[in-house]
PDB file of N, CA, C, O and CB in Angstrom:
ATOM      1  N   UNK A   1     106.444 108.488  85.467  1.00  0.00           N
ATOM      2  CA  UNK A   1     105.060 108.062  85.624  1.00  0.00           C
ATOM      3  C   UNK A   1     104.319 109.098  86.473  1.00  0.00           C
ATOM      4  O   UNK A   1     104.900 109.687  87.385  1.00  0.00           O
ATOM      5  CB  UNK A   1     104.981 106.641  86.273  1.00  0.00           C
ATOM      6  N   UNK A   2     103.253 109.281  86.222  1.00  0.00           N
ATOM      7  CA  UNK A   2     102.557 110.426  86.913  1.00  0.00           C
ATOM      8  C   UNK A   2     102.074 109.755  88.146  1.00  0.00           C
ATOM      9  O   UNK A   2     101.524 108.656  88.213  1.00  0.00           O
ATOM     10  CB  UNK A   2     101.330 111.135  86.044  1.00  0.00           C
ATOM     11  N   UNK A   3     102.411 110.727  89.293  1.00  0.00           N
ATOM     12  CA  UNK A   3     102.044 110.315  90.596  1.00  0.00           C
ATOM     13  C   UNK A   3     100.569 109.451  90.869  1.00  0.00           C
ATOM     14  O   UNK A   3     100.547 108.312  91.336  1.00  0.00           O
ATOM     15  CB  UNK A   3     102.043 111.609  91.357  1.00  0.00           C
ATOM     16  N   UNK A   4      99.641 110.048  90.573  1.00  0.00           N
ATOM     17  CA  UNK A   4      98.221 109.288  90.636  1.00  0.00           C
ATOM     18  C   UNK A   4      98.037 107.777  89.694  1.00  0.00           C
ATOM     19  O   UNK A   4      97.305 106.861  90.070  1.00  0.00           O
ATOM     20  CB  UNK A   4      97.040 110.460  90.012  1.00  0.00           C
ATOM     21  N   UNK A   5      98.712 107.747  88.641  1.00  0.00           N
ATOM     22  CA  UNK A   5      99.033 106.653  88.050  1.00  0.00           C
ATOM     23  C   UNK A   5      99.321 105.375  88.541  1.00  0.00           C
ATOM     24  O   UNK A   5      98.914 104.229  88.351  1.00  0.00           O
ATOM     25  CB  UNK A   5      99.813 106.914  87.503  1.00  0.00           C
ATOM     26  N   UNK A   6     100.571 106.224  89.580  1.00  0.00           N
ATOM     27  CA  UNK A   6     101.444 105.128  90.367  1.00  0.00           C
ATOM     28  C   UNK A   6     100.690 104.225  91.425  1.00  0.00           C
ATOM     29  O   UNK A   6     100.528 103.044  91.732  1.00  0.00           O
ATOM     30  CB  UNK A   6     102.609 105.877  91.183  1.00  0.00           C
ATOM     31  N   UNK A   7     100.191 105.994  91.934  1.00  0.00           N
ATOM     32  CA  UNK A   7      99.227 105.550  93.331  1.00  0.00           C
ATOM     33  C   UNK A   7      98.197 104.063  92.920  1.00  0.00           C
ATOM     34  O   UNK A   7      98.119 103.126  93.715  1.00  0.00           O
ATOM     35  CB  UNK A   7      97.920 107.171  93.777  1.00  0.00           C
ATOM     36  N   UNK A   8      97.556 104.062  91.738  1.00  0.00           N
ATOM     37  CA  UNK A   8      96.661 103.395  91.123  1.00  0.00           C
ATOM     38  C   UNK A   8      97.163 102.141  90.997  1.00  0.00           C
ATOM     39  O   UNK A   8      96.495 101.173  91.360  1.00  0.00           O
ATOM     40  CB  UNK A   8      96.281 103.940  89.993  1.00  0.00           C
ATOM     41  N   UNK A   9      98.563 101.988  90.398  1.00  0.00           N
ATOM     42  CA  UNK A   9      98.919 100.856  90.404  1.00  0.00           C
ATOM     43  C   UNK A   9      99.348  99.864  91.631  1.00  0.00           C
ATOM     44  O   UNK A   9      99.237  98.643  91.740  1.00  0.00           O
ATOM     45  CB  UNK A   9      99.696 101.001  89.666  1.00  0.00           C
ATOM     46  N   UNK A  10      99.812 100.725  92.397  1.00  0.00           N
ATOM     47  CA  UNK A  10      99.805 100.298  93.965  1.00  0.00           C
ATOM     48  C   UNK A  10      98.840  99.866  94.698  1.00  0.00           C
ATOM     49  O   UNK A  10      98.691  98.833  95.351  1.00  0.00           O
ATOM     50  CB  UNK A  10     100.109 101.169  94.698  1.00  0.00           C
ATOM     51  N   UNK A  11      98.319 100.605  94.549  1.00  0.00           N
ATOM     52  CA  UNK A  11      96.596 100.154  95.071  1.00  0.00           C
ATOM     53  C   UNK A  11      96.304  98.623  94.236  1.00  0.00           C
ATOM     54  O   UNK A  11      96.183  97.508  94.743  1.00  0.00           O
ATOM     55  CB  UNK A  11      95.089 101.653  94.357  1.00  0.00           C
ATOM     56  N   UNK A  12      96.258  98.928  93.125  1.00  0.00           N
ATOM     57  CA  UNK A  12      96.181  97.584  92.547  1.00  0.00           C
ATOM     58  C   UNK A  12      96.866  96.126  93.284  1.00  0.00           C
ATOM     59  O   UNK A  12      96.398  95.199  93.945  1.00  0.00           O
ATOM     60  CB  UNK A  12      96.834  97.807  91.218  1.00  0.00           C
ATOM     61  N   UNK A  13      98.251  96.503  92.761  1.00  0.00           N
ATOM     62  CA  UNK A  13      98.964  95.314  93.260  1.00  0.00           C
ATOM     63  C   UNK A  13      98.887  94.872  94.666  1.00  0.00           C
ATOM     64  O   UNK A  13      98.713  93.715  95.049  1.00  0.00           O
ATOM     65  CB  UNK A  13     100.257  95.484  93.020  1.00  0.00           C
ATOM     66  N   UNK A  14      99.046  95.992  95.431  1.00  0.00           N
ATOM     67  CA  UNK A  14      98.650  95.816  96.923  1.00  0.00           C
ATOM     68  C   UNK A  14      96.943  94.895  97.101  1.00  0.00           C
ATOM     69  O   UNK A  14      96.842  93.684  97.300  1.00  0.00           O
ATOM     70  CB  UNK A  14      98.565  97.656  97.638  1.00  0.00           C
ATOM     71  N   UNK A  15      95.610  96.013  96.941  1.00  0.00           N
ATOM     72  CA  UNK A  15      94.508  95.157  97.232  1.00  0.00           C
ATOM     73  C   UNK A  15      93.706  94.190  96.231  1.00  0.00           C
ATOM     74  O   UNK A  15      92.710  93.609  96.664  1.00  0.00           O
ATOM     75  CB  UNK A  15      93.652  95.974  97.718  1.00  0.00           C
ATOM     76  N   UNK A  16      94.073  94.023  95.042  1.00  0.00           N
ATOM     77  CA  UNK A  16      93.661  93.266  93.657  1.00  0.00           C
ATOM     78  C   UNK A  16      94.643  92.005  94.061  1.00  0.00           C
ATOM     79  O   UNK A  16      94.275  90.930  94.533  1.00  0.00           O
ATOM     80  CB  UNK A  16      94.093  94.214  91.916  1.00  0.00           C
ATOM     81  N   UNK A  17      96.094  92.449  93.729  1.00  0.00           N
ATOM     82  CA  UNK A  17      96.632  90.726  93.629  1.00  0.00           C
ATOM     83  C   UNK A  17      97.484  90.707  94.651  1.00  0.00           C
ATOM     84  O   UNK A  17      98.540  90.327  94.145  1.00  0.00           O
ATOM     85  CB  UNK A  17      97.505  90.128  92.169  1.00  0.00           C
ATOM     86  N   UNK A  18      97.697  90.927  96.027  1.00  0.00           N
ATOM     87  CA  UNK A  18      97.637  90.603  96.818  1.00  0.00           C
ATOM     88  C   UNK A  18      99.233  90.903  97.806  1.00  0.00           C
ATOM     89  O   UNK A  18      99.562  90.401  98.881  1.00  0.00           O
ATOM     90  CB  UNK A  18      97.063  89.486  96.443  1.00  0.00           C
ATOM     91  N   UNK A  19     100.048  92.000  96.850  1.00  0.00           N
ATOM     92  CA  UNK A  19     101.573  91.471  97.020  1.00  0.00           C
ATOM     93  C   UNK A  19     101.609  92.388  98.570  1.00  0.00           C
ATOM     94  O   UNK A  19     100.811  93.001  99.279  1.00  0.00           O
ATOM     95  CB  UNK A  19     102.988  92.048  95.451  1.00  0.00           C
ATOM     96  N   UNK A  20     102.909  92.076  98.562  1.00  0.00           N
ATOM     97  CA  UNK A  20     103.119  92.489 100.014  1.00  0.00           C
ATOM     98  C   UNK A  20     103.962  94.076  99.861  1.00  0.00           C
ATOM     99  O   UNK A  20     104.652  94.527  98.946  1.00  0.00           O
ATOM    100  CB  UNK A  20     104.162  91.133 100.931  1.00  0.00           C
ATOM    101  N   UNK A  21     103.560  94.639 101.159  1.00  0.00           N
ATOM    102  CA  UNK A  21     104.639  96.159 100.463  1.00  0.00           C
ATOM    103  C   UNK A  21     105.727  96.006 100.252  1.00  0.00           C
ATOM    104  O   UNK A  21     106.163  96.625  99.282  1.00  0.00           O
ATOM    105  CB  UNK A  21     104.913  97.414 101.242  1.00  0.00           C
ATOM    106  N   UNK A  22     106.963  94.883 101.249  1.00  0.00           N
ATOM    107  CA  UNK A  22     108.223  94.662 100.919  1.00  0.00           C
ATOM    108  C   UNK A  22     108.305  94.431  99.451  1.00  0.00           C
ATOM    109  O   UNK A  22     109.283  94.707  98.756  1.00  0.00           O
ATOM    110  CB  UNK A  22     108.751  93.599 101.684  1.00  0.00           C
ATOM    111  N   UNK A  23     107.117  93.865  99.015  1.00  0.00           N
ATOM    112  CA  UNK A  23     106.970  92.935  96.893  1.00  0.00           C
ATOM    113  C   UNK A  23     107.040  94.618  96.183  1.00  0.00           C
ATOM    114  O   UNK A  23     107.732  94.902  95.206  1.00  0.00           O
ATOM    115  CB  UNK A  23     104.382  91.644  96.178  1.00  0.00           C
ATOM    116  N   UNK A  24     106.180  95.566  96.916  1.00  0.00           N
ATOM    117  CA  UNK A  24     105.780  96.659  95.980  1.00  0.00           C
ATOM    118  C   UNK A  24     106.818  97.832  96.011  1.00  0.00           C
ATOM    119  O   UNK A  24     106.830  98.868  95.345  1.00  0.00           O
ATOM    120  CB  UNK A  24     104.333  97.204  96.367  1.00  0.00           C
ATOM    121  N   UNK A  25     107.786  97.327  97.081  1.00  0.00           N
ATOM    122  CA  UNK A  25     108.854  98.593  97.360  1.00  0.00           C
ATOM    123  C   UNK A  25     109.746  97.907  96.547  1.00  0.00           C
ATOM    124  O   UNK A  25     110.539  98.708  96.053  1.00  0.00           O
ATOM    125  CB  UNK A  25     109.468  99.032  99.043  1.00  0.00           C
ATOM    126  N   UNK A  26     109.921  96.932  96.250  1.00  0.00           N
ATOM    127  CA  UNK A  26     111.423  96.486  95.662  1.00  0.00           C
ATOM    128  C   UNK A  26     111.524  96.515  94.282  1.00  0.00           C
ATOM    129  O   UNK A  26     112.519  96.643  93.568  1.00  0.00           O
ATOM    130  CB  UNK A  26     111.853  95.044  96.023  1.00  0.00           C
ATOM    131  N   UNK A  27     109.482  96.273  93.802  1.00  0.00           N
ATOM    132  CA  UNK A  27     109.424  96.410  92.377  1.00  0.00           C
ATOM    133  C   UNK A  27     109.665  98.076  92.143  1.00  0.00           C
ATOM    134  O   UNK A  27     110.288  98.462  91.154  1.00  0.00           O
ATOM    135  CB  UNK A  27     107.896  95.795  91.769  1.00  0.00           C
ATOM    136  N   UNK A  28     109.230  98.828  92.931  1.00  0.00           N
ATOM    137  CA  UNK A  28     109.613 100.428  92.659  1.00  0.00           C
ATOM    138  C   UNK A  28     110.524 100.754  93.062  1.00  0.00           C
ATOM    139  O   UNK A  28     110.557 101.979  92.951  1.00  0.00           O
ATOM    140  CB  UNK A  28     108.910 101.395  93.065  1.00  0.00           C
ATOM    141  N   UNK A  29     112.129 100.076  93.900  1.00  0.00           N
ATOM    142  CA  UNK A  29     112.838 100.797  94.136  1.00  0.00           C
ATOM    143  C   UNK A  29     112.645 102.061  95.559  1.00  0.00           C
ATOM    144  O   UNK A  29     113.460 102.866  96.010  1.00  0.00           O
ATOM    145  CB  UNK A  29     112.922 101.138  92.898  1.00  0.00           C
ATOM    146  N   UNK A  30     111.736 101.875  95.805  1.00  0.00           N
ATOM    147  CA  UNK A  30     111.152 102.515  96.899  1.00  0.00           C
ATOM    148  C   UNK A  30     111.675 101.550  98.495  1.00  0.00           C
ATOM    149  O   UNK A  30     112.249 100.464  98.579  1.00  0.00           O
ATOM    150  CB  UNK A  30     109.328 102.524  96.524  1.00  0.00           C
ATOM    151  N   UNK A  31     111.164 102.534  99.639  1.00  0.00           N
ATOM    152  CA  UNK A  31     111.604 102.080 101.034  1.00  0.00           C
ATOM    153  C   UNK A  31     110.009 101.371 101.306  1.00  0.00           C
ATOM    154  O   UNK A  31     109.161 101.871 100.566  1.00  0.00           O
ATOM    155  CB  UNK A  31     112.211 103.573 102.283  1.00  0.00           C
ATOM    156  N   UNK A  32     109.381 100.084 102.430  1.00  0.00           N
ATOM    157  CA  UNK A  32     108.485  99.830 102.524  1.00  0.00           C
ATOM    158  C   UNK A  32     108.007 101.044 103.167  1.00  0.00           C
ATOM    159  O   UNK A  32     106.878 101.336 102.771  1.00  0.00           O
ATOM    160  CB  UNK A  32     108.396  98.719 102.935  1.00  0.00           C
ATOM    161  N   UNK A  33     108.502 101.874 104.052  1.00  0.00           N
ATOM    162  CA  UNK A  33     107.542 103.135 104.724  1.00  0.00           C
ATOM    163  C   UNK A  33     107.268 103.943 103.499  1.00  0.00           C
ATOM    164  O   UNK A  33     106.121 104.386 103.434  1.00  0.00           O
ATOM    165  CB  UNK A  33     108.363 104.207 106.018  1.00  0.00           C
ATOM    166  N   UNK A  34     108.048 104.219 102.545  1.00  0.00           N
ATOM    167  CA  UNK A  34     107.264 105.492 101.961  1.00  0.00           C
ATOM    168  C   UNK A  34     105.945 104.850 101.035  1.00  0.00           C
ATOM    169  O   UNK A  34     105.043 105.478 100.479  1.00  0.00           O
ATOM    170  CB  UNK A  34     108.436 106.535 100.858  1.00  0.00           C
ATOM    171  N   UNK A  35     106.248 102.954 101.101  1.00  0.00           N
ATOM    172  CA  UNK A  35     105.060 102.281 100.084  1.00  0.00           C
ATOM    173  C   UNK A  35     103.836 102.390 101.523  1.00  0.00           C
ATOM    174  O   UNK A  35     102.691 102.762 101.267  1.00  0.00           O
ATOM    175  CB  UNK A  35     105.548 100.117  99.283  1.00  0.00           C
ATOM    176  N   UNK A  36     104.236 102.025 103.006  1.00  0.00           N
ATOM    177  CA  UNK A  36     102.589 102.050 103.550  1.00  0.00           C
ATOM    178  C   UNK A  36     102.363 103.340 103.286  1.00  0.00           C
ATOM    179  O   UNK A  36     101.496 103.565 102.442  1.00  0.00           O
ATOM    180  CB  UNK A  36     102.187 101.692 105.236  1.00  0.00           C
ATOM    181  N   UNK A  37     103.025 104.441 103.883  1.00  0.00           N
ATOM    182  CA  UNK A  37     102.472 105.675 103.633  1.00  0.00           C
ATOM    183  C   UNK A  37     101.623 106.331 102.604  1.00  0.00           C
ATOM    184  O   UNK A  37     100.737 107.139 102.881  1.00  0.00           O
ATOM    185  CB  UNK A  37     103.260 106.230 103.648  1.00  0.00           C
ATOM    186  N   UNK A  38     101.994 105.873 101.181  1.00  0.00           N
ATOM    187  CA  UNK A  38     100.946 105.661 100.362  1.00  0.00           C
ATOM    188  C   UNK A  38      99.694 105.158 100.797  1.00  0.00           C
ATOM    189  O   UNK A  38      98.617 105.676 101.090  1.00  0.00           O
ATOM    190  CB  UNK A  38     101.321 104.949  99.508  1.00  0.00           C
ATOM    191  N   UNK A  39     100.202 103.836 100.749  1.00  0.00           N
ATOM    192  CA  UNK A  39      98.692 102.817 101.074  1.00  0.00           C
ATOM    193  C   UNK A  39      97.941 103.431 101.809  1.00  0.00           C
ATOM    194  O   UNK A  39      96.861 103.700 101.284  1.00  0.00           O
ATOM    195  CB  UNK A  39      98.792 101.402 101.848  1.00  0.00           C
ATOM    196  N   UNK A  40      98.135 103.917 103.273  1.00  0.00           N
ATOM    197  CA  UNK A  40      97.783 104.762 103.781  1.00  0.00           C
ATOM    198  C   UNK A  40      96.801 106.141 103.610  1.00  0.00           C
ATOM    199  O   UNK A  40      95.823 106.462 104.284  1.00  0.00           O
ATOM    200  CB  UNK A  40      98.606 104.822 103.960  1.00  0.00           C
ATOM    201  N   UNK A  41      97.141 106.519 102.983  1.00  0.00           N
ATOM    202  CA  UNK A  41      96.803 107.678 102.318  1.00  0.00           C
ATOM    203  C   UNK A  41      95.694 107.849 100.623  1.00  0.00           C
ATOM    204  O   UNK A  41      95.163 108.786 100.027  1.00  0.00           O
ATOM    205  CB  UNK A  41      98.289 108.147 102.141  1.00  0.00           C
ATOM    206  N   UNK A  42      95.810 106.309 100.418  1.00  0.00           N
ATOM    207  CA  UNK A  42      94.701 106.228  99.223  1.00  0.00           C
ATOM    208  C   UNK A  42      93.419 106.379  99.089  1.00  0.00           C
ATOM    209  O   UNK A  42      92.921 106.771  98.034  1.00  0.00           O
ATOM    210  CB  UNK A  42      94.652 105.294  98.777  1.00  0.00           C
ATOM    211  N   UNK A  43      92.460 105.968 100.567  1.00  0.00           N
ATOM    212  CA  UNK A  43      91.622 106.269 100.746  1.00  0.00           C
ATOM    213  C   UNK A  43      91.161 107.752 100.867  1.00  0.00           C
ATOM    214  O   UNK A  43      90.136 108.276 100.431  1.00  0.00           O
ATOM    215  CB  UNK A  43      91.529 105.627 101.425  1.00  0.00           C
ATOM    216  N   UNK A  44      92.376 108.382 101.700  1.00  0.00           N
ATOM    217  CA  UNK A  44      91.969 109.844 101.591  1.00  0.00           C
ATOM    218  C   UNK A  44      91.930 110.331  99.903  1.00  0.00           C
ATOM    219  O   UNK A  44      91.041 111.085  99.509  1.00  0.00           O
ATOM    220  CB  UNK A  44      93.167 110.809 102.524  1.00  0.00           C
ATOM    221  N   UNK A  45      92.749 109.927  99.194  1.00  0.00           N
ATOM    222  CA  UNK A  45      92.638 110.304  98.243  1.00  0.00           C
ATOM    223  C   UNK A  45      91.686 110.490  97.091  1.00  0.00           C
ATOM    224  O   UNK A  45      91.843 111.205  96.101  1.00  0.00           O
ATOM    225  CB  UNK A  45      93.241 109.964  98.129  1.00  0.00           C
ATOM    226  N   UNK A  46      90.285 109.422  97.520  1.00  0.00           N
ATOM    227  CA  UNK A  46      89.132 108.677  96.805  1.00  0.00           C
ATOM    228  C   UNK A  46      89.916 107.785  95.492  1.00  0.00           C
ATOM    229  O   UNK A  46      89.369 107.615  94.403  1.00  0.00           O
ATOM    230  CB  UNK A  46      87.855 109.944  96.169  1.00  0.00           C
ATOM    231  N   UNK A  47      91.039 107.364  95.775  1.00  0.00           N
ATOM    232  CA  UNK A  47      91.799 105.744  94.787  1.00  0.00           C
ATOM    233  C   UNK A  47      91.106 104.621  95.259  1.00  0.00           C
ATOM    234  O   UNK A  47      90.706 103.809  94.424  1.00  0.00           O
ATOM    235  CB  UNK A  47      93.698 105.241  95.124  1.00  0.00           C
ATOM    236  N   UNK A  48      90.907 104.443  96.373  1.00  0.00           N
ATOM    237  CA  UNK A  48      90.177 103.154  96.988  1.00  0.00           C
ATOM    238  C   UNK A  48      89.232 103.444  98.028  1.00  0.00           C
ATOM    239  O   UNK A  48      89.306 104.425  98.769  1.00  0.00           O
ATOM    240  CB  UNK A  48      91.157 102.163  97.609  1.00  0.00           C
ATOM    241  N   UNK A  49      88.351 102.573  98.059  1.00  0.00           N
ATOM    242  CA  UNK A  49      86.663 102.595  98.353  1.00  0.00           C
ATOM    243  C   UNK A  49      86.827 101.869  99.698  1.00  0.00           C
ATOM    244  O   UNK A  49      86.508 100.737  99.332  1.00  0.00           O
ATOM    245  CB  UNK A  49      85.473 101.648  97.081  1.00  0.00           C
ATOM    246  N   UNK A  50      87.133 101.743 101.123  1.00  0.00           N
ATOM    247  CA  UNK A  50      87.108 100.726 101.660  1.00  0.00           C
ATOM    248  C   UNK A  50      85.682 100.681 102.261  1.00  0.00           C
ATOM    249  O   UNK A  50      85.351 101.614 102.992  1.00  0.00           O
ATOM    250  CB  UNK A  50      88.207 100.611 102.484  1.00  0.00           C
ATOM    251  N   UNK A  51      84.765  99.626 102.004  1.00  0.00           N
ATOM    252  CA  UNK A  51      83.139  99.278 102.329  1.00  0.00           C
ATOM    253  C   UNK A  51      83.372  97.795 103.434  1.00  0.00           C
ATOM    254  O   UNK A  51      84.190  96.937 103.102  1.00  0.00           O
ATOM    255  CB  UNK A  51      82.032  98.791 100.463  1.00  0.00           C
ATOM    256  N   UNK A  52      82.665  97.672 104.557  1.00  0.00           N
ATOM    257  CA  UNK A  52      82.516  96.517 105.148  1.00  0.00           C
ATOM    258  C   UNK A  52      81.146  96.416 105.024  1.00  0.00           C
ATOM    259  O   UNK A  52      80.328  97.240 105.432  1.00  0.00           O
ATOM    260  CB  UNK A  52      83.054  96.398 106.464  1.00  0.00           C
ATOM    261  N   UNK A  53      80.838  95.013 104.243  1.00  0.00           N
ATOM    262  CA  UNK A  53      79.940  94.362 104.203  1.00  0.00           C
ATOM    263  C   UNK A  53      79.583  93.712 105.054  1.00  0.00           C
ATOM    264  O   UNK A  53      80.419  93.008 105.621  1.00  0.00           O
ATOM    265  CB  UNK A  53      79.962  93.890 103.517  1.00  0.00           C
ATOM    266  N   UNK A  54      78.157  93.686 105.496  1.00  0.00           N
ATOM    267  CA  UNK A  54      77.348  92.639 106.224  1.00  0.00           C
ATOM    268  C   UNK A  54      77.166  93.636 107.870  1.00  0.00           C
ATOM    269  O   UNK A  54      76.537  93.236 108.850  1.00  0.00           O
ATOM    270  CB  UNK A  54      78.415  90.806 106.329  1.00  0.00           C
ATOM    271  N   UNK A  55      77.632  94.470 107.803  1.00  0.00           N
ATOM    272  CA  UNK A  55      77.002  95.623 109.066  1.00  0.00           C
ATOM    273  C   UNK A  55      76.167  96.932 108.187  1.00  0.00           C
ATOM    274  O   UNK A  55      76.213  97.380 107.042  1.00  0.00           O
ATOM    275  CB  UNK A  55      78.649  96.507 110.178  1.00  0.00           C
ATOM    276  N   UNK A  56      75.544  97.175 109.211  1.00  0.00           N
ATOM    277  CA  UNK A  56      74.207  97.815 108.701  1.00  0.00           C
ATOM    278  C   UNK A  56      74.160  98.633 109.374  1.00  0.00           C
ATOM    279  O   UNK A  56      73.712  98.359 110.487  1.00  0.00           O
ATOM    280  CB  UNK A  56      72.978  97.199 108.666  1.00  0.00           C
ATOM    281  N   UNK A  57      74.710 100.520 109.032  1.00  0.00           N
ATOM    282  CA  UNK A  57      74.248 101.182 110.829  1.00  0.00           C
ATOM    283  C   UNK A  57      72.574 101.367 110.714  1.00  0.00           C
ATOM    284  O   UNK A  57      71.962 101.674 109.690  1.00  0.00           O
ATOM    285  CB  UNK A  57      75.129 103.243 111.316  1.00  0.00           C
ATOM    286  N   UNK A  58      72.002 101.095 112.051  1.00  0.00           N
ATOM    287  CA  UNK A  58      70.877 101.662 111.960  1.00  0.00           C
ATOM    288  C   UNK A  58      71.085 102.663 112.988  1.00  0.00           C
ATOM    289  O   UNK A  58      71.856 102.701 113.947  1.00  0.00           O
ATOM    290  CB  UNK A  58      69.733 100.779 112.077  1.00  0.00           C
ATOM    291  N   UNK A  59      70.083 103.576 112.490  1.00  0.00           N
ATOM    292  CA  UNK A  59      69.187 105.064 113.994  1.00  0.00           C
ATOM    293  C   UNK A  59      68.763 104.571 115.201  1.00  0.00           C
ATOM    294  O   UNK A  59      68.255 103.501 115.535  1.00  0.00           O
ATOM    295  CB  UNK A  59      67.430 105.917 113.571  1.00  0.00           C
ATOM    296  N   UNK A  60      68.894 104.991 115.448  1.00  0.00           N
ATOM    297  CA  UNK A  60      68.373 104.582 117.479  1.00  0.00           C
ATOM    298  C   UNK A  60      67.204 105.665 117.106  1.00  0.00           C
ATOM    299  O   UNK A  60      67.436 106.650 116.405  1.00  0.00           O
ATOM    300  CB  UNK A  60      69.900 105.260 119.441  1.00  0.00           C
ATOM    301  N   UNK A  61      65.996 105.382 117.626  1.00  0.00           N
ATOM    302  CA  UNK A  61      64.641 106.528 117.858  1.00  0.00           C
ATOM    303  C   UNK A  61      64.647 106.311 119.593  1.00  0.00           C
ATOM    304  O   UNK A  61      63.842 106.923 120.295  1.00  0.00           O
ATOM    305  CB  UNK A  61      62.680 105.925 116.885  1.00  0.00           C
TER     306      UNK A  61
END
């Protein structure tokens, strides 16, 4: 599976349906550190958008 693929699907399962990394390391055969380390690292990647709603920066004049 191509790396960015994966990343995608992780991202998925992780912030879409909700599983836990121990759920996402065991379905990949993977260790949970090398699954946060991903997670981790998705945003840098532009895979996931993280936005908090309902703060507003404003300018100070």
């Amino acid at each position: 599976m191509e790396r960015q693929s994966l990343y995608i699907k992780i991202a998925h399962w992780y912030y879409n349906l909700g599983l836990t990394q121990d759920e996402i390391a065991k379905r990949l055969s993977f260790t949970r550190q090398r699954i946060n380390r991903i997670i981790n690292s998705l945003a840098d990647m532009g895979i996931v958008i993280i936005k908090v709603n309902g703060y507003e920066l404003r300018r100070r004049k």
